[in-house]
C-alpha positions, 0 to 999 in steps of 0.5 A: 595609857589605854591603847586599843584597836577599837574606836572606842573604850568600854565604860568610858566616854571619850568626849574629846578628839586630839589628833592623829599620834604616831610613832616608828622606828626604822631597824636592821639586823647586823650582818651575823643574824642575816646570814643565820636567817638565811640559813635557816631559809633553806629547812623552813620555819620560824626565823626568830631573828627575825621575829624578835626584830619585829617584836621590838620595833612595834614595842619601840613604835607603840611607846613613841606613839604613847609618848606623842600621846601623852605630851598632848594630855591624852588619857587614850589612844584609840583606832590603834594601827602599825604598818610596816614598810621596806625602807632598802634592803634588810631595812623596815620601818615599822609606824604606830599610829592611831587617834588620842582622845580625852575621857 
């Protein structure tokens, strides 16, 4: 499956719009690494707890919005886009979202 932030694809022609495709992940650290992240608040830098977080949920998020994708017989989705929101406290939801189209 091509994903692209563009809206279009360089050397192909999109010659049908399916529709928006989307897919999230809502996640949480257990409580260990909120305690090693807050720690490491106090000398600064990077915190790759929570950067490793991130990188997975968007991954999740990416292949869910591919697999939408896929059931609607896309060969790509373009206009790719993630959000990410606070749904409570130490918890985010991350979206994936973007148009598949048809060559």
């Amino acid at each position: 499956m091509i994903t692209v932030t563009t809206m279009d694809i360089p050397g192909k022609k999109i010659t049908k719009t399916l529709g928006i495709v989307k897919g999230n992940t809502v996640r949480t650290r257990w409580i260990g690494s909120n305690i090693v992240a807050g720690l490491r608040t106090l000398i600064g830098g990077e915190i790759p707890e929570y950067s490793d977080l991130l990188i997975h949920a968007r991954e999740q998020a990416q292949e869910r919005m591919e697999a939408e994708a896929k059931k609607m017989g896309a060969d790509a989705v373009v206009n790719v886009r993630f959000t990410i929101s606070e749904v409570l406290a130490s918890v985010i939801e991350i979206l994936a979202y973007g148009t598949a189209v048809k060559f």
